[in-house]
C-alpha positions as CSV (number, residue, x, y, z in Angstrom):
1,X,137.0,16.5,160.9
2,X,135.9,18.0,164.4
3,X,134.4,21.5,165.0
4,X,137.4,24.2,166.2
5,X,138.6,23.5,169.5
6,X,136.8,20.2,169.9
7,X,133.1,21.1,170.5
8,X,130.2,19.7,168.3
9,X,127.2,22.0,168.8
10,X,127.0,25.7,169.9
11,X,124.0,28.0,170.6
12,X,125.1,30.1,167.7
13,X,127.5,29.5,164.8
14,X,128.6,33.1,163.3
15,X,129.4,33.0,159.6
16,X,132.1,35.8,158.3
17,X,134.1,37.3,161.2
18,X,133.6,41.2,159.6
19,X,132.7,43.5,162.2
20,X,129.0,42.7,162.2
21,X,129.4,39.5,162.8
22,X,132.2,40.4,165.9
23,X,129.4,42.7,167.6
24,X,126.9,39.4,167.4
25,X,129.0,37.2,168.8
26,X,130.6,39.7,171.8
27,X,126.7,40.4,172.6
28,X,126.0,36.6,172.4
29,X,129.1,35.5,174.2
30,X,128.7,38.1,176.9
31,X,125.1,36.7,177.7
32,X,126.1,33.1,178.2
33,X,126.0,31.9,175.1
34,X,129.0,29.6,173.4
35,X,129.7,31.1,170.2
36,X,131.8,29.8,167.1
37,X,132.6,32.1,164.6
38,X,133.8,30.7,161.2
39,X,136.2,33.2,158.9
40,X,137.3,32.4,155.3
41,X,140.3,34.4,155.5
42,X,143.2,34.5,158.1
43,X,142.2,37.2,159.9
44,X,138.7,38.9,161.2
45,X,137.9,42.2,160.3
46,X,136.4,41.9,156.9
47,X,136.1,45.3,155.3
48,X,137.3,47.1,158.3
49,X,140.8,46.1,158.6
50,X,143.9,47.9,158.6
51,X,147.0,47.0,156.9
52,X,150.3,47.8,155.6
53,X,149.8,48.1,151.9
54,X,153.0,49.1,150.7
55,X,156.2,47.1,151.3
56,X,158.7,48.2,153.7
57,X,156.6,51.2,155.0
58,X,155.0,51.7,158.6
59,X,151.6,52.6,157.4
60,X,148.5,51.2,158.8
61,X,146.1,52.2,156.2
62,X,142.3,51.5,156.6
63,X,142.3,50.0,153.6
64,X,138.4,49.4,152.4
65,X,136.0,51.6,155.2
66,X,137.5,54.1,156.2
67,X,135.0,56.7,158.9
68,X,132.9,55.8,161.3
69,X,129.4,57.9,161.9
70,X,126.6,54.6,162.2
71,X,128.3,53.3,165.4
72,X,126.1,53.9,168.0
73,X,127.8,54.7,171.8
74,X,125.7,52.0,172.8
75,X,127.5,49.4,171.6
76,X,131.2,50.6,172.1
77,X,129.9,50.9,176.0
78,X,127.7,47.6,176.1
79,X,130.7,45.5,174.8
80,X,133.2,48.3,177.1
81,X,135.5,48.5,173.8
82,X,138.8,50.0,173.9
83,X,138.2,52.4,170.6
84,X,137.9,56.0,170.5
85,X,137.0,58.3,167.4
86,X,138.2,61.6,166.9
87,X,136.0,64.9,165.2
88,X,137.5,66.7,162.2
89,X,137.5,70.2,162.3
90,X,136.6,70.8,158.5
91,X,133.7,69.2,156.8
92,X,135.1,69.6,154.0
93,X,136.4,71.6,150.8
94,X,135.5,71.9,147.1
95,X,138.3,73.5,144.6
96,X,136.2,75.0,142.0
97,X,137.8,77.8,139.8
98,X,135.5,80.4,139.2
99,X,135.8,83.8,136.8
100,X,139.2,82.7,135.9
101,X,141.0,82.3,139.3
102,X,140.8,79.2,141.5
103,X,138.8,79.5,144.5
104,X,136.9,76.9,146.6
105,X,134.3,76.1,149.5
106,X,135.6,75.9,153.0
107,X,132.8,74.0,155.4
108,X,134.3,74.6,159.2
109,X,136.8,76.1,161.4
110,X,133.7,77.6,163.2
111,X,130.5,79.3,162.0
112,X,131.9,82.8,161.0
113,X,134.9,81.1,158.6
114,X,132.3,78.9,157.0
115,X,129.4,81.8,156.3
116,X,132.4,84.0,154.8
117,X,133.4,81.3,152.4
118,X,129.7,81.1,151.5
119,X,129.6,84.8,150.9
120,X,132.9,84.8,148.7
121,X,132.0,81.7,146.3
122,X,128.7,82.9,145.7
123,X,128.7,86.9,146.4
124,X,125.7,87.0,148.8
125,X,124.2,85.1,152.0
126,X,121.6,83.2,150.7
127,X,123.3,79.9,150.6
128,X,124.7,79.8,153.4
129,X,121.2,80.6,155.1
130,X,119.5,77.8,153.0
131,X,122.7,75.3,154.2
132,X,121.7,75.9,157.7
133,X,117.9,75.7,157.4
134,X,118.2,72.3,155.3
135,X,120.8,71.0,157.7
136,X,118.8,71.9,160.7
137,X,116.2,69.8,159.0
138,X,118.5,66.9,158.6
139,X,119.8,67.1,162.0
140,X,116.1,67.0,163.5
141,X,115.2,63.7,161.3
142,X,119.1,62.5,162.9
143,X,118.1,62.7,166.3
144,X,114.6,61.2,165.8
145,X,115.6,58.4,163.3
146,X,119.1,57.2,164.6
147,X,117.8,56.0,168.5
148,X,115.7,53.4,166.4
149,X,118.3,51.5,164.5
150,X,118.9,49.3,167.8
151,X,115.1,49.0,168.8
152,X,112.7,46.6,166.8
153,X,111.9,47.8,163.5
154,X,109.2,50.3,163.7
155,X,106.7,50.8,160.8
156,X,106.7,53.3,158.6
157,X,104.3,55.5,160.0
158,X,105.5,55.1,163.4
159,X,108.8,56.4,161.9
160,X,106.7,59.5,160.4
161,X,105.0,60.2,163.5
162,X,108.8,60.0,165.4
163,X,110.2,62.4,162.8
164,X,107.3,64.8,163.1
165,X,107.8,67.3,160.2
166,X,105.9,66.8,157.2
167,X,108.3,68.5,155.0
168,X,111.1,67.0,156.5
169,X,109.4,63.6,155.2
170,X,108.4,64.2,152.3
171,X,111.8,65.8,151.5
172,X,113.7,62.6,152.8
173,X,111.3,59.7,152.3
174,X,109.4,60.1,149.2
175,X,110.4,63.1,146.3
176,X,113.9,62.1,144.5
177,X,116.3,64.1,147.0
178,X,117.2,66.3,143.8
179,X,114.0,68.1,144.2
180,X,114.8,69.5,147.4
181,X,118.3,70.8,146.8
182,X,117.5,72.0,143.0
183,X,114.0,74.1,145.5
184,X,116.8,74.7,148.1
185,X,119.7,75.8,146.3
186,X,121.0,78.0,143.5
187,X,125.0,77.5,143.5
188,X,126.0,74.2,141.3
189,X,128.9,73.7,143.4
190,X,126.7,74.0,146.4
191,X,124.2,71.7,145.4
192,X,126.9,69.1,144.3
193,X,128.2,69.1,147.8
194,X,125.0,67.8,148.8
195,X,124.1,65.7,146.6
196,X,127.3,63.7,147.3
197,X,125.8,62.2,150.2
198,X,123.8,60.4,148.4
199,X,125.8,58.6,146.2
200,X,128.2,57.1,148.3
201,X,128.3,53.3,147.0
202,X,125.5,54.2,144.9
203,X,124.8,54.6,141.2
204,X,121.9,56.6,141.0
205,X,120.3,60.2,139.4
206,X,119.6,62.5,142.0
207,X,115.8,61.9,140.5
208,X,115.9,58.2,140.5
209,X,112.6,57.6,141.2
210,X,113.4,54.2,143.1
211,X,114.6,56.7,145.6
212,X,117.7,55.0,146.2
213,X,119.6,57.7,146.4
214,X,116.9,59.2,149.1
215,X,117.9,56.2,151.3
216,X,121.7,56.4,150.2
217,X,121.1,60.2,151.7
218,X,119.1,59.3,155.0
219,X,121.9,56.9,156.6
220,X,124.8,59.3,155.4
221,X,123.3,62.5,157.7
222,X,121.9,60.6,161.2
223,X,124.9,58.8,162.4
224,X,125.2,59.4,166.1
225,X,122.0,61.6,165.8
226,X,124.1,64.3,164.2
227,X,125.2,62.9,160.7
228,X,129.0,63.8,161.5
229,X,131.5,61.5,160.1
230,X,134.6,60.7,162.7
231,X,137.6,59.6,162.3
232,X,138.6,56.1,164.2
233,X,141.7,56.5,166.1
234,X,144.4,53.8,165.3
235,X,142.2,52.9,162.2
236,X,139.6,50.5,161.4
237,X,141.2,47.7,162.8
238,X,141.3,49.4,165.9
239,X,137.3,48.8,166.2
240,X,137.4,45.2,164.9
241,X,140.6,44.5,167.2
242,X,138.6,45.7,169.8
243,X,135.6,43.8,168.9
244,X,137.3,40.5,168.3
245,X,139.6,40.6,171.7
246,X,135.6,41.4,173.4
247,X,134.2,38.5,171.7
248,X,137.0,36.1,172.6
249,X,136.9,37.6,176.2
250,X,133.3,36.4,176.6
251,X,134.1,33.3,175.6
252,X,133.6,33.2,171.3
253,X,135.9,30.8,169.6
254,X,137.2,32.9,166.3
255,X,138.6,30.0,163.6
256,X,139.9,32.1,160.8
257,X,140.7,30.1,157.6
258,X,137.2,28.4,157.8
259,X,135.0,28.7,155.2
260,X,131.4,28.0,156.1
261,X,129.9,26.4,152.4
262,X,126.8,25.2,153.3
263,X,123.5,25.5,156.0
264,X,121.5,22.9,156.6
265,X,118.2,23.9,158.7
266,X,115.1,22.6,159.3
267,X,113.8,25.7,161.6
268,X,114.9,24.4,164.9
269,X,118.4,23.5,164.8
270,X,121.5,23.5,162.2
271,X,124.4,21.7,160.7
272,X,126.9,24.5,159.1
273,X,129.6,22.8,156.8
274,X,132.9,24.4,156.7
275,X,136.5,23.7,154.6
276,X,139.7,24.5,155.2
277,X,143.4,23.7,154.2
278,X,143.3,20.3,155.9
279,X,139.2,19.3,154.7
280,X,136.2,20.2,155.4
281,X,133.9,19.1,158.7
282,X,130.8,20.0,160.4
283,X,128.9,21.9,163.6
284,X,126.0,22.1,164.7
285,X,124.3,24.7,165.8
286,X,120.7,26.5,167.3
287,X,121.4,29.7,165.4
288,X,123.3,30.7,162.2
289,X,123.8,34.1,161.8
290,X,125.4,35.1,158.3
291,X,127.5,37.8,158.3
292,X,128.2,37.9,154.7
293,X,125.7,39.3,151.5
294,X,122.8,38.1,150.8
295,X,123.9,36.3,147.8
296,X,126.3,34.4,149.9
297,X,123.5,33.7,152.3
298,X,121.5,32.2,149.4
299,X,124.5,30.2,148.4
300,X,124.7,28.3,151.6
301,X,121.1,27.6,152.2
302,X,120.5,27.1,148.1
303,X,117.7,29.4,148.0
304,X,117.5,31.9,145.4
305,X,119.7,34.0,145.0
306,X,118.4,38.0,144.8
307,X,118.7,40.0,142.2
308,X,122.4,40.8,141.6
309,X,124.2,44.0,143.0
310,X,126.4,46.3,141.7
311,X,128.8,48.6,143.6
312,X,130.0,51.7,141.7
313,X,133.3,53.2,143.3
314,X,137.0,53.3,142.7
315,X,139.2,53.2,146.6
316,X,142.4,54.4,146.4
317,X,144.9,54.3,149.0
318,X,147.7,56.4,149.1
319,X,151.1,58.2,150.8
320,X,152.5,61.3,150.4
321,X,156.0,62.9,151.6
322,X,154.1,65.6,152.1
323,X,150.5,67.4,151.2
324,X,150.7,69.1,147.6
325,X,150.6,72.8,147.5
326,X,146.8,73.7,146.4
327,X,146.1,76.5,143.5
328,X,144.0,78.0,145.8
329,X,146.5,79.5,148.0
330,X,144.0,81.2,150.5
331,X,143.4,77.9,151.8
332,X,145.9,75.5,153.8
333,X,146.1,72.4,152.5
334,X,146.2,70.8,156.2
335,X,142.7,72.5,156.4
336,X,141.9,71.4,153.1
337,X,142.3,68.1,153.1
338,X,141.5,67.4,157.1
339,X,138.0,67.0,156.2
340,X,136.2,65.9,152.3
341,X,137.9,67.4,149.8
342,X,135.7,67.5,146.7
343,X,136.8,66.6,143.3
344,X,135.0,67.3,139.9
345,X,131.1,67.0,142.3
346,X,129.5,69.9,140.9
347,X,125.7,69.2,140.5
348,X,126.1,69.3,136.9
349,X,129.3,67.4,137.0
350,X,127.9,64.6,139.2
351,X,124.6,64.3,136.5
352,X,126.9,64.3,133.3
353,X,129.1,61.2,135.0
354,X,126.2,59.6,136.0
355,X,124.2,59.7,132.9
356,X,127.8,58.9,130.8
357,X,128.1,55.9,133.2
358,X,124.8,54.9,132.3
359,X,125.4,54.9,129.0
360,X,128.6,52.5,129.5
361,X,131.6,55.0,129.4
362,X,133.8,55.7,132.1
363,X,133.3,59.2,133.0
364,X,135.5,62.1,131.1
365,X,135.5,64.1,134.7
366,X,135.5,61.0,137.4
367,X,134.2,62.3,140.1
368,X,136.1,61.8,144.0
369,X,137.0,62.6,147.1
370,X,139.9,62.6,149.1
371,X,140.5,62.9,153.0
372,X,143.4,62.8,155.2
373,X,143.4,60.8,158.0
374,X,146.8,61.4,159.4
375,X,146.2,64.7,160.3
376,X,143.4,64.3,162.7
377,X,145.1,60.8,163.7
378,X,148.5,60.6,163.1
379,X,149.1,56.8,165.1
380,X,148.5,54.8,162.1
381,X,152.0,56.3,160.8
382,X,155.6,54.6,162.4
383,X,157.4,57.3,164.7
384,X,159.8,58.3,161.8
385,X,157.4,59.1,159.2
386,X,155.4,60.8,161.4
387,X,158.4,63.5,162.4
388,X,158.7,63.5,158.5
389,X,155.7,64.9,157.8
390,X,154.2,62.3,156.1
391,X,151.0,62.0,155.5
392,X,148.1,59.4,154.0
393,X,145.4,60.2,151.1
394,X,142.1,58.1,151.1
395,X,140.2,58.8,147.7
396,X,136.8,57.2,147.0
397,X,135.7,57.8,143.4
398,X,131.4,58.0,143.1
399,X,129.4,56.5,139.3
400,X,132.1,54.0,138.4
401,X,129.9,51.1,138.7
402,X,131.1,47.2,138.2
403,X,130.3,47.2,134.2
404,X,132.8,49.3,133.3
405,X,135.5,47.0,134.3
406,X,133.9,43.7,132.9
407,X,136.1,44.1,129.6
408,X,139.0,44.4,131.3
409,X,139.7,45.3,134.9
410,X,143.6,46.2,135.5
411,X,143.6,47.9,132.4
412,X,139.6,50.0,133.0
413,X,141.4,50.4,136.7
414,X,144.3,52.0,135.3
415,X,143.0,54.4,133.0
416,X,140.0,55.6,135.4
417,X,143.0,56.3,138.0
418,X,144.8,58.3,135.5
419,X,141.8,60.1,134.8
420,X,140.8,60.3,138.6
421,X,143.8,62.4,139.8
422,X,144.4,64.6,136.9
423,X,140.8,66.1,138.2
424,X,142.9,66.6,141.2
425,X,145.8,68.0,139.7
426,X,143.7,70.5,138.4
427,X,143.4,71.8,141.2
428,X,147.0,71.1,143.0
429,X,150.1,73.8,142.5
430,X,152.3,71.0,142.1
431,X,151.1,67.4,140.5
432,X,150.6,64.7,143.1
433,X,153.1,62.4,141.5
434,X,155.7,64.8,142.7
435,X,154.2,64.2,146.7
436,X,154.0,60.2,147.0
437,X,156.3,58.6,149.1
438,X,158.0,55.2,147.6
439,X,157.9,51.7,148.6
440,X,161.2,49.8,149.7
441,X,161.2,48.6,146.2
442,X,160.7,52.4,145.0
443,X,157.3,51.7,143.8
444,X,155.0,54.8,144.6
445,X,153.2,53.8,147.2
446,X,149.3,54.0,145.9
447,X,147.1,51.0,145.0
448,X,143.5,51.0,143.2
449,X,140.7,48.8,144.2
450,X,137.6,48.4,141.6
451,X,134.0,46.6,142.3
452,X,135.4,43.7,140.9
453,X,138.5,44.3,143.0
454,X,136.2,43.9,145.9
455,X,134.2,40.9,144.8
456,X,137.3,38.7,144.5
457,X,138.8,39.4,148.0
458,X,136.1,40.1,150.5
459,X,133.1,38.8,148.7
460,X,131.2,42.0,148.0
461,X,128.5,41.2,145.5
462,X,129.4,43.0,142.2
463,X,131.4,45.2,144.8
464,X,129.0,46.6,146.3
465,X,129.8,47.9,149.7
466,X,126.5,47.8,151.6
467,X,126.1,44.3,149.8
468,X,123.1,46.1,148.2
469,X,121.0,48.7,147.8
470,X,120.2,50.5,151.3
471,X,116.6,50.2,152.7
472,X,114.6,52.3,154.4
473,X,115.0,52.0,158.3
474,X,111.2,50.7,158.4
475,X,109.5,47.5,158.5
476,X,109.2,45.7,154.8
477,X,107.4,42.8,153.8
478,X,109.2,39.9,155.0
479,X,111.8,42.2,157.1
480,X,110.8,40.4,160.5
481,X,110.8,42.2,164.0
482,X,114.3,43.3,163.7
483,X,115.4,43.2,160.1
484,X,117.7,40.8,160.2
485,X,115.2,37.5,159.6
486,X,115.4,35.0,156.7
487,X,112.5,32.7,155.9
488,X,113.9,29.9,158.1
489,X,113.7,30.3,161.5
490,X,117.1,30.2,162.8
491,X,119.3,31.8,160.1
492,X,119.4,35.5,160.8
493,X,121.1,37.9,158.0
494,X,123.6,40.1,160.5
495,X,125.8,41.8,157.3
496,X,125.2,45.0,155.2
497,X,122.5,43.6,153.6
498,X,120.1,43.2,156.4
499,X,117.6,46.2,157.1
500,X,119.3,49.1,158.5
501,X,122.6,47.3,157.4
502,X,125.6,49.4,155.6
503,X,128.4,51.4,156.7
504,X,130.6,50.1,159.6
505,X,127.7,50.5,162.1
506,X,127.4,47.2,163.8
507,X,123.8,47.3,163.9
508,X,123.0,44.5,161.6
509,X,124.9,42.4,164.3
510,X,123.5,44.1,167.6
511,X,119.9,43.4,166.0
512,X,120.5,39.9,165.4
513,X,122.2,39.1,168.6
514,X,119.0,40.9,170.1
515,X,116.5,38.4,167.6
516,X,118.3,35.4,169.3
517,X,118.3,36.7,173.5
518,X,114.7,37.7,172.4
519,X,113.7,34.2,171.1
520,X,115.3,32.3,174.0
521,X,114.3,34.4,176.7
522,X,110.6,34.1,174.9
């Protein structure tokens, strides 16, 4: 069977058309290079794809990742994309009810609305205070720390010297991130907020001494050199849209329904064998770049495969006729829920799931939380939903990790969901149930996805959405100039799992575009 569209060899087969591998091949394509890039499924995207999940409804839901922060500017003007993200103007909120009475944490609306909401959760101005001496410390390390995710990987103590502030280090990079905010801060609920940034697609103990949790922390609070967390106008698949109609502008050929299953290399050039409905066939190639987990990776060259991942979080989708009423009435729900809306993430609450996780028990008080992306964006909604006042619900539930569903995953799925929003109907005036819009069938229109949810259809090992653990944004043993090299020469690692991979960031794929132009031009 021939290659897509006729040709035989390329400078650079691409395989997995997610949005890492779209930045590689628009950067390649763009610089004269002829591109193929081989998708299993029938469209690109991968992970950051929008679609209309419930039948009958005009809802373009980002349906796996969901905000954008690790983009740099630098490659939305390199690759001049048509996508624009949009701030919120709330952080976030945490219901908590406290001496009897519901009452919560407002983070936003300006710096006077935020320090009173410190002052009435926790009678005094001392948290606040510490919240804008530790964020000033994390915003520091942002700006130093984010301009080098597109530059060769620097050592580690280059890095230290960049960041230049001890504390700031050793805060970050080597004590369990615990220590810090247990030193930093007295309030529970407080702490829990922070914490919460490091957990995110992580199982971990704010004192895992592996420190993943550290690293989980470090990429959540220097996107764009400020750690803010936008909101992409039109949806995900208004980025990878944009990247995929860049790619093919430059010249890349995108053949969905190929599967790439297996690389043969010797160093210098490669023959990448691909299936699809009618058979399989073969292209050659000078470069592979793998935009797909490292197990995959393994799989296609028949190395061996690295230690197994796990992911540990429950997406839920979801739309509402309208936003439920919250218990706490001195807060708007459009305010509420415009930014993070906390569920069950005290400090304590967030150590009790994870240790009950640990112990193989889904957790009594699942912890979550929820944001609304309709209200900072409302395009993703049809016209007459919109005038409505309907609105969408994303909900991403931390220390449910892939074991728990082994046993049995629609019925785990089920009961953890059950579980997941009574949490949140504690804190609601009305239940939630009483707020989802239907399907055309009358089906309420909310759908689950598990780990295991996630390894089936997009090939997330264990579901793990950074493909694996984070690593530090240093150079490693065997991590290679940029992070994205593999032990033969022209197979580059340009998903999640590369160094400085995870989150829709596009860097894994800039860097390994950059190992190729770097190579050739050498």
């Amino acid at each position: 069977m021939a290659a897509p569209e006729g040709h035989r060899t390329y400078d650079a087969v691409i395989v997995g058309g997610g949005h890492n591998g779209l930045v590689a091949a628009a950067y390649l394509a763009r610089a004269g290079r002829t591109v193929l890039v081989l998708e299993r499924l029938a469209a690109t995207g991968g992970a950051a794809v929008s679609t209309r999940p419930f039948a009958g409804v005009d809802a373009r839901l980002s349906r796996y990742s969901y905000l954008v922060s690790l983009l740099p500017k630098k490659i939305v003007r390199d690759l001049n994309l048509d996508f624009r993200v949009r701030g919120r103007t709330v952080s976030s909120y945490t219901p908590v009810e406290r001496d009897g009475r519901p009452t919560g944490l407002l983070v936003g609306g300006g710096e006077r609305r935020t320090r009173e909401a410190f002052a009435r959760l926790t009678g005094g101005t001392r948290e606040y205070e510490s919240w804008q001496r530790f964020y000033g410390m994390t915003g520091h390390v942002a700006g130093r720390v984010f301009p080098t995710l597109t530059e060769p990987l620097p050592t580690r103590e280059e890095l230290r010297r960049r960041v230049d502030d001890e504390d700031a280090w050793r805060t970050l990079f080597e004590e369990p991130i615990g220590v810090a905010i247990e030193e930093t801060f007295a309030d529970d609920l407080v702490r829990g907020v922070v914490l919460t940034d490091a957990l995110i697609g992580t199982f971990a103990d704010a004192h895992d001494p592996a420190l993943a949790q550290n690293r989980c922390f470090l990429y959540h609070v220097i996107g764009g050199g400020t750690g803010a967390w936008d909101v992409p106008v039109g949806g995900m698949g208004a980025l990878t849209g944009a990247l995929a109609g860049a790619a093919r502008a430059a010249g890349a050929v995108l053949a969905t329904g190929h599967e790439a299953v297996r690389i043969d290399t010797d160093g210098r050039s490669a023959q990448v064998t691909y299936r699809t409905a009618d058979g399989e066939g073969t292209v050659d190639a000078r470069h592979v770049l793998v935009n797909a987990a490292p197990r995959e990776l393994a799989a296609l060259t028949g190395d061996t495969p690295p230690a197994p991942a796990e992911g540990a979080q429950l997406k839920v989708n979801m739309l509402l006729k309208r936003l439920p009423r919250l218990r706490d009435s001195s807060v708007d729900p459009r305010e509420a829920f415009a930014g993070t809306f906390h569920i069950a993430e005290g400090y304590g609450q967030l150590a009790a799931a994870h240790a009950q996780a640990a112990a193989g028990g889904l957790p009594d008080t699942p912890p979550s939380e929820i944001y609304c992306h309709t209200l900072t964006d409302p395009t993703i909604l049809g016209r007459d939903l919109v005038e409505d006042g309907y609105q969408t619900l994303t909900l991403f539930g931390l220390h449910t990790p892939a074991r728990l569903f082994e046993r049995d995953n629609d019925a785990v799925r089920e009961e953890l969901l059950k579980s997941t929003l009574a949490q949140l109907d504690a804190h609601l005036a009305e239940p939630l149930a009483d707020c989802l819009a239907a399907d055309a069938d009358g089906r309420p229109c909310i759908e689950a996805r598990t780990p295991l949810d996630l390894d089936r259809d997009l090939g997330l090992p264990g579901g793990h959405i950074f493909h694996r653990d984070l690593s530090w944004p240093y150079a490693q043993e065997g991590a290679g100039r940029w992070g994205v090299e593999t032990r033969h020469a022209n197979v580059l690692l340009c998903g999640a799992g590369a160094v400085r991979g995870g989150g829709v960031s596009g860097v894994p794929g800039h860097n390994a575009a950059m190992a190729v132009l770097e190579e050739r031009a050498g």
